[in-house]
Backbone of each chain as nested JSON, in Angstrom:
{
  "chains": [
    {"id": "A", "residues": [
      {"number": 1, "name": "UNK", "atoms": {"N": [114.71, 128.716, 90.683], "CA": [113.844, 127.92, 91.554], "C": [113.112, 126.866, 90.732]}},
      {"number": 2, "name": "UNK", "atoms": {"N": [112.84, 125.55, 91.069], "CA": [111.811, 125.264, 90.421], "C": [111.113, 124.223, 91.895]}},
      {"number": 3, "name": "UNK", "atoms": {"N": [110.368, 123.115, 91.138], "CA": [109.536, 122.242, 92.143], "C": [110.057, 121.111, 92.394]}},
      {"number": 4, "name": "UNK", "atoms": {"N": [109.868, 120.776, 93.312], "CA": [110.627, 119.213, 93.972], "C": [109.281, 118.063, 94.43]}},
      {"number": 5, "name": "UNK", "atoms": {"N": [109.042, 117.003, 94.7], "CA": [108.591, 116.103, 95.373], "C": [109.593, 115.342, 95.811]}},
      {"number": 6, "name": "UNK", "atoms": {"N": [108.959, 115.328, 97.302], "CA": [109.702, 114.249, 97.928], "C": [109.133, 113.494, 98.635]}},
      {"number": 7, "name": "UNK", "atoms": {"N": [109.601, 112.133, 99.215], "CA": [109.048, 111.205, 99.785], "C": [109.569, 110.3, 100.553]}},
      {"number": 8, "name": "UNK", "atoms": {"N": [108.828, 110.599, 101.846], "CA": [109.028, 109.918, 103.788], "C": [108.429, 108.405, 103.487]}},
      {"number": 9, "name": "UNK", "atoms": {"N": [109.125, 107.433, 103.819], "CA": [108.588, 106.026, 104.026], "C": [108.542, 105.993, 105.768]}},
      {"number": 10, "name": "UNK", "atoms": {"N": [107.785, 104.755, 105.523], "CA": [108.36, 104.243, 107.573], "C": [107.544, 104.88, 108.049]}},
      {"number": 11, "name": "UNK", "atoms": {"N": [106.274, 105.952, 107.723], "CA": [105.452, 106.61, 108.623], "C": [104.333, 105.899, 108.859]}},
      {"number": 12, "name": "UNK", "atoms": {"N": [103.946, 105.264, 109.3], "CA": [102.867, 103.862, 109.28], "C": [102.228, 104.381, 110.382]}},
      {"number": 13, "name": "UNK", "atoms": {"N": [100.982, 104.782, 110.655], "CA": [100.397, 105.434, 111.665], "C": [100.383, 107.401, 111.968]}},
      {"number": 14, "name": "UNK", "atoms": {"N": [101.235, 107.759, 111.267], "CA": [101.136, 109.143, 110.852], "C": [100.027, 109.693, 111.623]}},
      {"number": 15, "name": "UNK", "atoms": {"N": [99.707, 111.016, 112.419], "CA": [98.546, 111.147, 112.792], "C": [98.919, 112.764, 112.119]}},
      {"number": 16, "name": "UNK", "atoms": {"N": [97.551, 113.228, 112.211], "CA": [97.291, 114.84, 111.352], "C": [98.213, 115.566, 112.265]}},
      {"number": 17, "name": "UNK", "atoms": {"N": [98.256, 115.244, 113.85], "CA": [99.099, 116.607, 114.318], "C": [100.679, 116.174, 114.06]}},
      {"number": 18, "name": "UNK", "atoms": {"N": [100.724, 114.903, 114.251], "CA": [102.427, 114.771, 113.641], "C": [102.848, 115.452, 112.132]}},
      {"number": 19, "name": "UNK", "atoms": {"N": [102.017, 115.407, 111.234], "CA": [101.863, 115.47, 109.63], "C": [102.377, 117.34, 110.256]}},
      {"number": 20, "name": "UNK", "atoms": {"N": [101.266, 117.955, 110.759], "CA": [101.143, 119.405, 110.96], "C": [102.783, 120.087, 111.746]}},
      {"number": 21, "name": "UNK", "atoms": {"N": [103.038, 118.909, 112.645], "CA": [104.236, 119.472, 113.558], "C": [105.497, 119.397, 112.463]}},
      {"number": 22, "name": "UNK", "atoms": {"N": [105.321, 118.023, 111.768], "CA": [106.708, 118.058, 110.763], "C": [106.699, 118.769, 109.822]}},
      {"number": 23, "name": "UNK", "atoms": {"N": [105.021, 119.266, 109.321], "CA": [105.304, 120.438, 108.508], "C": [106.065, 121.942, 109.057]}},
      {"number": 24, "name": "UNK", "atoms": {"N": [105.893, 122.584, 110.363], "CA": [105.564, 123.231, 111.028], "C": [107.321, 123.864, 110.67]}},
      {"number": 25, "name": "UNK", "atoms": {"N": [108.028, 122.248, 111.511], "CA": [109.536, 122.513, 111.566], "C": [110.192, 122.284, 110.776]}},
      {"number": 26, "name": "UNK", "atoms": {"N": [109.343, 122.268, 109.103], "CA": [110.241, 122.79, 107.745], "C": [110.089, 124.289, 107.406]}},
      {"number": 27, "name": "UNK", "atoms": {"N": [108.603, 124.38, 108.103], "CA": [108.444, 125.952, 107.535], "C": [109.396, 126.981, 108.88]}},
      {"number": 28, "name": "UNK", "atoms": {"N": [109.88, 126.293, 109.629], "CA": [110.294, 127.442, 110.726], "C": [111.768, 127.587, 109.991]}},
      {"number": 29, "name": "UNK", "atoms": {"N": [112.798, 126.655, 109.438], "CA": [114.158, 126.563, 108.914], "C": [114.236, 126.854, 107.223]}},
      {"number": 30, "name": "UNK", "atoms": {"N": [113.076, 126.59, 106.678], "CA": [112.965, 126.303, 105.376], "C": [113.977, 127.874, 104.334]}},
      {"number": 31, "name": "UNK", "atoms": {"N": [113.167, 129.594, 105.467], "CA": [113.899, 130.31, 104.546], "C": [115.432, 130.252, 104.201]}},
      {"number": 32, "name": "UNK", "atoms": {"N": [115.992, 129.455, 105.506], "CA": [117.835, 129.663, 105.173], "C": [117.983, 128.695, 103.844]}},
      {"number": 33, "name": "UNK", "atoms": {"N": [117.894, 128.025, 103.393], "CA": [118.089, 127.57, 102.47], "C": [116.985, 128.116, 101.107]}},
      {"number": 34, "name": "UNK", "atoms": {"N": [116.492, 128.893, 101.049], "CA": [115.609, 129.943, 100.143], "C": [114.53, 128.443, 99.644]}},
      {"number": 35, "name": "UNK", "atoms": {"N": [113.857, 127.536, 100.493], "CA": [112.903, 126.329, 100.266], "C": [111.686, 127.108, 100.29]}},
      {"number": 36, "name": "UNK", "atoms": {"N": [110.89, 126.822, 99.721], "CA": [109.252, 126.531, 100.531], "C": [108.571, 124.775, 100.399]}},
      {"number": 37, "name": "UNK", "atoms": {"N": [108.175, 124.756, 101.531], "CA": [106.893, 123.345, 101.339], "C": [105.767, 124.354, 101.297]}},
      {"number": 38, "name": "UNK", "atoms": {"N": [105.196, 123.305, 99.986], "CA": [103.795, 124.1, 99.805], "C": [103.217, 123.129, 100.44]}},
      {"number": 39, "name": "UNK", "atoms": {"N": [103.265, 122.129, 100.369], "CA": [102.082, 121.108, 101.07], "C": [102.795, 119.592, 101.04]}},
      {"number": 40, "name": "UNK", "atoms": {"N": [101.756, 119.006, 102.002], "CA": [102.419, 117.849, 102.425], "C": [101.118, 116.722, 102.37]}},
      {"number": 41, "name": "UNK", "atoms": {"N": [101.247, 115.192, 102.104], "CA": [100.139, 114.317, 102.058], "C": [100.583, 113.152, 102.327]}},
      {"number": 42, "name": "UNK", "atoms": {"N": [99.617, 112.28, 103.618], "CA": [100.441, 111.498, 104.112], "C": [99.183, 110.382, 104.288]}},
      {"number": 43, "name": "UNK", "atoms": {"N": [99.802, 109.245, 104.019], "CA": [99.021, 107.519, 104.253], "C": [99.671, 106.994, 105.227]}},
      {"number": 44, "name": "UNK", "atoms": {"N": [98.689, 106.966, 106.26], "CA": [99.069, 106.484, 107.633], "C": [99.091, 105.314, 107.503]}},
      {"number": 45, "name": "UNK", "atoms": {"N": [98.488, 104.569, 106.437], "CA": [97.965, 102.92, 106.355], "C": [99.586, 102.713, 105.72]}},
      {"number": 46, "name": "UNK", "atoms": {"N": [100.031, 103.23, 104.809], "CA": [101.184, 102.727, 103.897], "C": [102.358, 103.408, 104.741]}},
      {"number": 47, "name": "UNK", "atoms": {"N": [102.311, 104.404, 105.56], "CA": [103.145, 104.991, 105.595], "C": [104.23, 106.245, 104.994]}},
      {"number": 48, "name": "UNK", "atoms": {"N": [103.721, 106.201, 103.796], "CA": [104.195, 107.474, 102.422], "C": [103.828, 108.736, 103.299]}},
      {"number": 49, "name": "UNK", "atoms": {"N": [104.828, 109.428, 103.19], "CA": [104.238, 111.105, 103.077], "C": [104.68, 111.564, 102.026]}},
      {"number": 50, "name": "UNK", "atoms": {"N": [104.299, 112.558, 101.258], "CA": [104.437, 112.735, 100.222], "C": [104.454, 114.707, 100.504]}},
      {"number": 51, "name": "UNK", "atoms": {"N": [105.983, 115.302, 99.804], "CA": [106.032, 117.133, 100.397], "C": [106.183, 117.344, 98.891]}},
      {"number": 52, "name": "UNK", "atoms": {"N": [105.154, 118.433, 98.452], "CA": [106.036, 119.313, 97.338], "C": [106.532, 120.697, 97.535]}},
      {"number": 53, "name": "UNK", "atoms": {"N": [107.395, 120.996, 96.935], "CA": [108.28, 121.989, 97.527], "C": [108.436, 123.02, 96.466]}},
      {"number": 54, "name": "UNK", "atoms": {"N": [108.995, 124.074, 96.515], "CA": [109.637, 125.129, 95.315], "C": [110.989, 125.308, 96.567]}},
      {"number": 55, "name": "UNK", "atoms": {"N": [112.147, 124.739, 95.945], "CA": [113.469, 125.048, 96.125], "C": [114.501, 125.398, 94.864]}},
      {"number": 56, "name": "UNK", "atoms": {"N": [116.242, 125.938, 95.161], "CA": [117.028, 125.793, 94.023], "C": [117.663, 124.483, 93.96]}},
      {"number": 57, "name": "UNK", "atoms": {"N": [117.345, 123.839, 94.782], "CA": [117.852, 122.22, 94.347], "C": [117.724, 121.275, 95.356]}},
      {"number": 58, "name": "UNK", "atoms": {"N": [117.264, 119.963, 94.883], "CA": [117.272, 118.508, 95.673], "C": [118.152, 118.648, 96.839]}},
      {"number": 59, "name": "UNK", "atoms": {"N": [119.282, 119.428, 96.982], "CA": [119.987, 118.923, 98.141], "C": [119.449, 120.137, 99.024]}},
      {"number": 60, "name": "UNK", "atoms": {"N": [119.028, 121.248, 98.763], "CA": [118.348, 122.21, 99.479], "C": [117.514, 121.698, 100.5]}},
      {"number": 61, "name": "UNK", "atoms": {"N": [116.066, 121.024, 99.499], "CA": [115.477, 120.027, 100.153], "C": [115.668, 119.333, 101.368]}},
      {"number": 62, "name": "UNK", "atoms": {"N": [116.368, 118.412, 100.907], "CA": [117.127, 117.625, 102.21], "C": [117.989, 118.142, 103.174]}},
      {"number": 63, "name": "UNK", "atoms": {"N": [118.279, 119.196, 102.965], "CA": [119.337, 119.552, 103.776], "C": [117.989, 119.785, 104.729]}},
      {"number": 64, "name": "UNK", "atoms": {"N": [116.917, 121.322, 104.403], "CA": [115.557, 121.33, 105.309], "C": [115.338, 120.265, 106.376]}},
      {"number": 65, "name": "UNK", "atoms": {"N": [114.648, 118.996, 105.287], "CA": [114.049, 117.959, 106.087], "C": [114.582, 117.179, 106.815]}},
      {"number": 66, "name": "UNK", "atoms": {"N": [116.362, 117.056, 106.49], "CA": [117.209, 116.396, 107.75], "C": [117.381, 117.599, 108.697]}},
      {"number": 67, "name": "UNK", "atoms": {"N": [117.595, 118.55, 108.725], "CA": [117.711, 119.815, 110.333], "C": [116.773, 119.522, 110.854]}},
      {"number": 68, "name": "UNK", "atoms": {"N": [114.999, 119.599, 110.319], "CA": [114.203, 118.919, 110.778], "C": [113.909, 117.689, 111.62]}},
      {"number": 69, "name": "UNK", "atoms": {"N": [114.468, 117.186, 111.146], "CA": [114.497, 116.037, 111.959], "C": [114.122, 114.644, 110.8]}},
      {"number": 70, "name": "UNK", "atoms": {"N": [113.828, 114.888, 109.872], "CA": [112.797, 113.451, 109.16], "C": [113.989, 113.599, 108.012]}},
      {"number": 71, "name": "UNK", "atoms": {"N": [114.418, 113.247, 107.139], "CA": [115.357, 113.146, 106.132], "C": [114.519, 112.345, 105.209]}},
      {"number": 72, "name": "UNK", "atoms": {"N": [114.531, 112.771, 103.709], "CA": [113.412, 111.787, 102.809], "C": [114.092, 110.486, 102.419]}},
      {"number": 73, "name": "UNK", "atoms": {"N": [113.005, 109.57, 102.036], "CA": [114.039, 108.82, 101.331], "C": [114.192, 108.824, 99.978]}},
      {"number": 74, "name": "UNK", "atoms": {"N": [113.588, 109.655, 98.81], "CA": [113.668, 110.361, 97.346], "C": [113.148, 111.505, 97.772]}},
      {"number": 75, "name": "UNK", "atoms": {"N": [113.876, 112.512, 96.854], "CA": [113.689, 113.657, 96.231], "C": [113.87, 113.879, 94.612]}},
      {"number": 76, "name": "UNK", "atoms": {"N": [112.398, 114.297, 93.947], "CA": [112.66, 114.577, 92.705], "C": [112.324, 115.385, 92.587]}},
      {"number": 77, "name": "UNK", "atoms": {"N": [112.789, 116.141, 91.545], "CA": [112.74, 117.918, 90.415], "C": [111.404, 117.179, 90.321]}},
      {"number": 78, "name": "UNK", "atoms": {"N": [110.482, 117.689, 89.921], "CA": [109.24, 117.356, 89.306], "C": [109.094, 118.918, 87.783]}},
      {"number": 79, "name": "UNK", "atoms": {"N": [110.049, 119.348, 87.093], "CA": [109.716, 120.552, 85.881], "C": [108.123, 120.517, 85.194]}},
      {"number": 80, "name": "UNK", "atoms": {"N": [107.515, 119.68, 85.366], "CA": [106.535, 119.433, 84.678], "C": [105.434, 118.716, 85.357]}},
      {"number": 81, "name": "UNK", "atoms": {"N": [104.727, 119.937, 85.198], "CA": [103.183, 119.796, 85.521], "C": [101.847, 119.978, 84.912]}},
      {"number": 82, "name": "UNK", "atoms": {"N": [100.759, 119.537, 85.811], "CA": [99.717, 119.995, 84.861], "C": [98.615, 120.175, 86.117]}}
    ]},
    {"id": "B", "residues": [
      {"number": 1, "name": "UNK", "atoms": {"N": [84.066, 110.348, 99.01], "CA": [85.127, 111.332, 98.152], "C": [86.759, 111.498, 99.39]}},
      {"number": 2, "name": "UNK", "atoms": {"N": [87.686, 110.738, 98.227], "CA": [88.553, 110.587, 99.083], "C": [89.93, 111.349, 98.482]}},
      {"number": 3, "name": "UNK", "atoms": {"N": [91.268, 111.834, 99.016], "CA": [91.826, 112.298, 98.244], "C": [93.524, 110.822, 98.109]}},
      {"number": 4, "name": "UNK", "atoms": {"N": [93.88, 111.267, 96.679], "CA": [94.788, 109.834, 96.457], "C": [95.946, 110.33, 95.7]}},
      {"number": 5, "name": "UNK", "atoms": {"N": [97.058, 109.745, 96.372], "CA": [98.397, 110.041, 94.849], "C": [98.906, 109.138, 94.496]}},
      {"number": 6, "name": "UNK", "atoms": {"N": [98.557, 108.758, 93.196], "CA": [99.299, 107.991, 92.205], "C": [100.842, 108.205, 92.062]}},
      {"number": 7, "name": "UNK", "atoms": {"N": [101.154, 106.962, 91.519], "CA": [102.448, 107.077, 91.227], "C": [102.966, 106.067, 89.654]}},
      {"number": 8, "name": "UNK", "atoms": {"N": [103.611, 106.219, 88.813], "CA": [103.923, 105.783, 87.672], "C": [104.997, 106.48, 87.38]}},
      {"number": 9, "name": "UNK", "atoms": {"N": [105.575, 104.877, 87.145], "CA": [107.164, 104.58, 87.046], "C": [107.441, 104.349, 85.389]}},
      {"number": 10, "name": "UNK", "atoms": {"N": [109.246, 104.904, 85.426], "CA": [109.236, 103.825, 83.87], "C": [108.801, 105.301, 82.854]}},
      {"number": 11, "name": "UNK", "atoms": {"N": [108.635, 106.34, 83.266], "CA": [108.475, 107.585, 81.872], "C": [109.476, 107.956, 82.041]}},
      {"number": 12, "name": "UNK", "atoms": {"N": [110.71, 107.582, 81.831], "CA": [112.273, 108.407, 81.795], "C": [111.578, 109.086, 80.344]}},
      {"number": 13, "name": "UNK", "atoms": {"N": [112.182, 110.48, 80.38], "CA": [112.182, 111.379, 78.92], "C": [111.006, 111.61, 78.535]}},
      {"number": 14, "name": "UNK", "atoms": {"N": [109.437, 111.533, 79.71], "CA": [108.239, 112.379, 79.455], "C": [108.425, 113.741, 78.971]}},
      {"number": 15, "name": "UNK", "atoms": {"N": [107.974, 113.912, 77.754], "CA": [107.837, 115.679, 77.713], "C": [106.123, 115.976, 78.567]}},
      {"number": 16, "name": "UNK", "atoms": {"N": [106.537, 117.389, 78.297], "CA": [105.249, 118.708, 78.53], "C": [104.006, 117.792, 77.908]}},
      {"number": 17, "name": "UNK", "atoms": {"N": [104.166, 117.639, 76.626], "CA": [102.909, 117.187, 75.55], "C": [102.356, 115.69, 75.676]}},
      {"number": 18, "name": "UNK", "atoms": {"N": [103.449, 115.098, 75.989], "CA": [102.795, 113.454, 76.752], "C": [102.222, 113.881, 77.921]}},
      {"number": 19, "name": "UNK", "atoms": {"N": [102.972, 114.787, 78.858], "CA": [101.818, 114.655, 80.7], "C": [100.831, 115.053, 80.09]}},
      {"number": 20, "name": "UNK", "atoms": {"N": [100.222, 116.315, 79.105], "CA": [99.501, 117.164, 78.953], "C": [98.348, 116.103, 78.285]}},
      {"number": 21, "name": "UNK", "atoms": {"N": [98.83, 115.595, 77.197], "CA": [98.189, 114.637, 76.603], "C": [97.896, 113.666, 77.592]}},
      {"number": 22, "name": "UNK", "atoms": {"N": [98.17, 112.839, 78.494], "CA": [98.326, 111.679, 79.083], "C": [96.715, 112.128, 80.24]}},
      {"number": 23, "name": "UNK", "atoms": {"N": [97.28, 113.31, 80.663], "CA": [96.082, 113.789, 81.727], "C": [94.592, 114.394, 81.039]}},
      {"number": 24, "name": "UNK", "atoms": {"N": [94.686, 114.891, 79.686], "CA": [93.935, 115.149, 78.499], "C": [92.816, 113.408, 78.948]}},
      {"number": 25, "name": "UNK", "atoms": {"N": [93.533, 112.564, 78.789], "CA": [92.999, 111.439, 78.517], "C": [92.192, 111.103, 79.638]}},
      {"number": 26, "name": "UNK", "atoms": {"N": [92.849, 111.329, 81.026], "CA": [91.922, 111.005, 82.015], "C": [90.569, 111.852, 82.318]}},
      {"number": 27, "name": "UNK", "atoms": {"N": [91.092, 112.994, 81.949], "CA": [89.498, 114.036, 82.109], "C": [88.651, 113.249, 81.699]}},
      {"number": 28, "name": "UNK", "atoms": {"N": [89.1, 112.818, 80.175], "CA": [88.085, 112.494, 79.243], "C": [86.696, 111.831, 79.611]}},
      {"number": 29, "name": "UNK", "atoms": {"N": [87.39, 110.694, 80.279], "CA": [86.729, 109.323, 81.21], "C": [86.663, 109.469, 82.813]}},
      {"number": 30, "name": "UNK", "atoms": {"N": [86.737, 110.466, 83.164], "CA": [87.542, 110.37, 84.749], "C": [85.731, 110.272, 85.73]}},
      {"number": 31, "name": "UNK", "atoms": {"N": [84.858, 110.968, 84.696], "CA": [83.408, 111.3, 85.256], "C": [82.834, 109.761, 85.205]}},
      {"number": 32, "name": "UNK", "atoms": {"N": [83.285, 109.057, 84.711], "CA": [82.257, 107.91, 84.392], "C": [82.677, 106.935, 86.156]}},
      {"number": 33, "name": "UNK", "atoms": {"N": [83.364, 107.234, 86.874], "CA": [83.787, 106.456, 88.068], "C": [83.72, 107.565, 89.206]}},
      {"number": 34, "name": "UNK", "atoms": {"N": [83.345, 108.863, 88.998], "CA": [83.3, 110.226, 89.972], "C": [85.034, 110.852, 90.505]}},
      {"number": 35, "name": "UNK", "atoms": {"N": [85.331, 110.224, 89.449], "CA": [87.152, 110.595, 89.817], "C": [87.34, 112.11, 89.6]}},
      {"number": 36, "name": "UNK", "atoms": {"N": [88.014, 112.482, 90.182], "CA": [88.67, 114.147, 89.214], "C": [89.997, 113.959, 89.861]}},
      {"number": 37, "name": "UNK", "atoms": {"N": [91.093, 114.096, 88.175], "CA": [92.422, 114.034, 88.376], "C": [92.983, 116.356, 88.333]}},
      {"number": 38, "name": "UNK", "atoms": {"N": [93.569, 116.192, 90.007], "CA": [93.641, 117.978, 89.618], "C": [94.97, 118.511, 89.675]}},
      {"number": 39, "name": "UNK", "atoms": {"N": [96.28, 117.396, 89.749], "CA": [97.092, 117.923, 89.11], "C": [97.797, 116.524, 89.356]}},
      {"number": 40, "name": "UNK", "atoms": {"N": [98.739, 116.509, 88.26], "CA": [100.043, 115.748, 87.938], "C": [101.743, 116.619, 88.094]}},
      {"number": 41, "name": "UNK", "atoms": {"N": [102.624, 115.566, 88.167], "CA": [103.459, 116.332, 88.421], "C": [104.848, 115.313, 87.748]}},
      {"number": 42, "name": "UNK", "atoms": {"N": [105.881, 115.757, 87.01], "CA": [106.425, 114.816, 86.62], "C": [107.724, 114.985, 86.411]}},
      {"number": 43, "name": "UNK", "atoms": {"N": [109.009, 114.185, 86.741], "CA": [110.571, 114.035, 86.764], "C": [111.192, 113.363, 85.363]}},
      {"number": 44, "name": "UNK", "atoms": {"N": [111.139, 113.414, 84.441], "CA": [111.66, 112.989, 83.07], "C": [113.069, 112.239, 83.448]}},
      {"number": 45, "name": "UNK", "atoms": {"N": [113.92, 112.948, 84.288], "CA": [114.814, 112.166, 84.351], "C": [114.858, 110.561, 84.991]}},
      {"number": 46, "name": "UNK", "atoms": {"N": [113.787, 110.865, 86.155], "CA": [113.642, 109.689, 86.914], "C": [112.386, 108.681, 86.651]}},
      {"number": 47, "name": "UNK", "atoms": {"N": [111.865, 109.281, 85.244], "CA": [110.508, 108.581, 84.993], "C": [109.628, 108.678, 85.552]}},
      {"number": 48, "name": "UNK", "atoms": {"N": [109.562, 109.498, 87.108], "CA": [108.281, 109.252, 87.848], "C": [107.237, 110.228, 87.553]}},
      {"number": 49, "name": "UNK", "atoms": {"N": [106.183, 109.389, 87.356], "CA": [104.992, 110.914, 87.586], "C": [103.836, 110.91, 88.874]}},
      {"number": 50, "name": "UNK", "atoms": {"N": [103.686, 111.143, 89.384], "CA": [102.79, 111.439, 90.712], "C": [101.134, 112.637, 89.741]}},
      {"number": 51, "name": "UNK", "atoms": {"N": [100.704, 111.421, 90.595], "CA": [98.963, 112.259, 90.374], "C": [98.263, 112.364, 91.909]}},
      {"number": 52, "name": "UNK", "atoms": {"N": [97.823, 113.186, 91.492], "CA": [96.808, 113.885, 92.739], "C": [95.477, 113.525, 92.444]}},
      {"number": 53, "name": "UNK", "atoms": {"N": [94.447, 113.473, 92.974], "CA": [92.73, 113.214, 92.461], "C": [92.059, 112.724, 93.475]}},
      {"number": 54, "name": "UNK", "atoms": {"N": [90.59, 113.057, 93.42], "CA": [89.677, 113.268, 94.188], "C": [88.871, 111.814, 93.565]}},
      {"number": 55, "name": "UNK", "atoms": {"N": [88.684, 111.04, 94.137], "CA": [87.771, 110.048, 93.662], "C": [87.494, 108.881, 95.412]}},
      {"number": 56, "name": "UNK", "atoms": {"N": [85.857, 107.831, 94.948], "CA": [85.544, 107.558, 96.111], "C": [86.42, 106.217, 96.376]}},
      {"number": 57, "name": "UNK", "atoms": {"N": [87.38, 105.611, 95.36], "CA": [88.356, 104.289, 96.017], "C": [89.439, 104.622, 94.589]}},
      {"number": 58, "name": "UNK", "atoms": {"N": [90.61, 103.978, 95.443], "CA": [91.632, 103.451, 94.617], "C": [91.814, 102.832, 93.243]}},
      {"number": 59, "name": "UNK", "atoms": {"N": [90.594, 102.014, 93.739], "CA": [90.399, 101.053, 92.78], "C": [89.381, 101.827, 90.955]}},
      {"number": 60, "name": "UNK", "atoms": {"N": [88.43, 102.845, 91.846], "CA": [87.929, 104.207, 90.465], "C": [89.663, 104.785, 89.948]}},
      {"number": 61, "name": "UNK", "atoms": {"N": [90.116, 105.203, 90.558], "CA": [91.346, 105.805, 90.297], "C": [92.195, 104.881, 89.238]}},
      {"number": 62, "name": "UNK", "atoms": {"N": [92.336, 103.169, 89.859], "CA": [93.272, 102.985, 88.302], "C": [92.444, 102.526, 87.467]}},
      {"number": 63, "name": "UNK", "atoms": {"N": [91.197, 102.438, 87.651], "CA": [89.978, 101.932, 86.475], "C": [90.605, 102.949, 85.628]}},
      {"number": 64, "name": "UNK", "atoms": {"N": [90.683, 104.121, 85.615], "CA": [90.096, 105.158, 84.427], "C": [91.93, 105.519, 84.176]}},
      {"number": 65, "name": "UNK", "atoms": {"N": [92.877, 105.465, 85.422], "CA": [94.378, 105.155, 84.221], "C": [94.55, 104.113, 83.538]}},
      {"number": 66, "name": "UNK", "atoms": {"N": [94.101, 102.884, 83.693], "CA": [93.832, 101.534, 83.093], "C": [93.075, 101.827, 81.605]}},
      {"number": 67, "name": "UNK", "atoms": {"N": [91.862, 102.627, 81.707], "CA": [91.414, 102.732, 80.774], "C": [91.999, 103.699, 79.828]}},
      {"number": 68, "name": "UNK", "atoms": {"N": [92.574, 104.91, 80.382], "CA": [93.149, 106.095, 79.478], "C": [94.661, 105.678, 79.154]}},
      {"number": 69, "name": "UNK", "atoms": {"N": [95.064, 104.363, 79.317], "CA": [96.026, 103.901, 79.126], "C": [97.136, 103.429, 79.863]}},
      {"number": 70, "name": "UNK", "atoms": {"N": [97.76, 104.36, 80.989], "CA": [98.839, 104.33, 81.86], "C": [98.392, 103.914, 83.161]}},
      {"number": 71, "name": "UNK", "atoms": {"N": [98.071, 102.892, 83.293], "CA": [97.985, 102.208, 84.47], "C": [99.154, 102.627, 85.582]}},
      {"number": 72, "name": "UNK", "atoms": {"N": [98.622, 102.825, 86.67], "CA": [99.546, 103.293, 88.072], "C": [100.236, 102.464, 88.817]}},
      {"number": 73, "name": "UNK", "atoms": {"N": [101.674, 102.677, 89.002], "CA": [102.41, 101.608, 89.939], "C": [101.757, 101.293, 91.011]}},
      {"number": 74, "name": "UNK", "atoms": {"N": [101.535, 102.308, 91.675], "CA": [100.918, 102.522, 93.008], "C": [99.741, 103.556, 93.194]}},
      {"number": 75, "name": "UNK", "atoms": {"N": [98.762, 103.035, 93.785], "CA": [97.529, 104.287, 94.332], "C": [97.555, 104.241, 95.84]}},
      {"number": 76, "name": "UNK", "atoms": {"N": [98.043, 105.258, 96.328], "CA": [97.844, 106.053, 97.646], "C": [96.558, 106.479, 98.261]}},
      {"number": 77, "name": "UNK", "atoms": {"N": [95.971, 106.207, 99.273], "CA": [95.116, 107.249, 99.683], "C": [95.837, 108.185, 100.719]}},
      {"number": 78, "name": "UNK", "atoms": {"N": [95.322, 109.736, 100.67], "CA": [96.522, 110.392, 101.329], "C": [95.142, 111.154, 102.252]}},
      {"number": 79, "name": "UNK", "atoms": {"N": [94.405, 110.728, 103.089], "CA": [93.731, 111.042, 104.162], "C": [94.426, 112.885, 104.866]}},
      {"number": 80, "name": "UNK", "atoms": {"N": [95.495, 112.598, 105.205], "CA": [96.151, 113.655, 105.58], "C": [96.779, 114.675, 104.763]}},
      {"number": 81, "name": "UNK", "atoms": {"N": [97.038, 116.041, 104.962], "CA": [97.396, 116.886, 104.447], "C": [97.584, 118.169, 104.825]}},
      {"number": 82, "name": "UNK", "atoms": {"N": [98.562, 118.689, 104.381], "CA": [98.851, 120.042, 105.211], "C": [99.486, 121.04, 103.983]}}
    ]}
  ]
}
């Protein structure tokens, strides 16, 4: 397993319950692919949402957030933190 | 007190000891603008590093990467979160 960031463009107006619902319907699909989203952060002004995740790989990820419905437009490993 | 994610491009082949060091640097100074940086997160392969932090504008936020050296591609405010 390790950690992923990924990142939604095009969300320009984002509101908290949309942010909450698209989290909602990663965490309802997320175990088949052995994902978690730990959390999600989103600029309604820019549009960015921003998910970090613990999956076994980038395409895990995406596979999640496209069943979902939203597909990112990057996904990175992030190994290193602080 | 607002919450924000940075972004900085261009560290292809960051180790452990540069983020560690790099974020070392912002503590240092981070009080003099009311910033607090509380985690970083970083892709070596893709150069990107993403910061997280609590500070009252954007503009405190790249004062003190400006000053600790690594000025930010981009500063986010991320209002939302889940």
């Amino acid at each position: 397993m390790a950690k992923f960031m990924d990142v939604h463009r095009g969300m320009k107006g984002v509101t908290a319950d949309q942010l909450r619902e698209a989290h909602r319907a990663d965490l309802a699909i997320e175990g088949d692919e052995s994902v978690h989203f730990e959390h999600a952060w989103a600029d309604p002004e820019s549009g960015i949402v921003y998910c970090l995740s613990e999956a076994p790989s980038a395409e895990a990820v995406q596979r999640i957030h496209e069943r979902a419905g939203h597909p990112a437009d990057e996904v990175h490993a992030v190994p290193l933190e602080v």
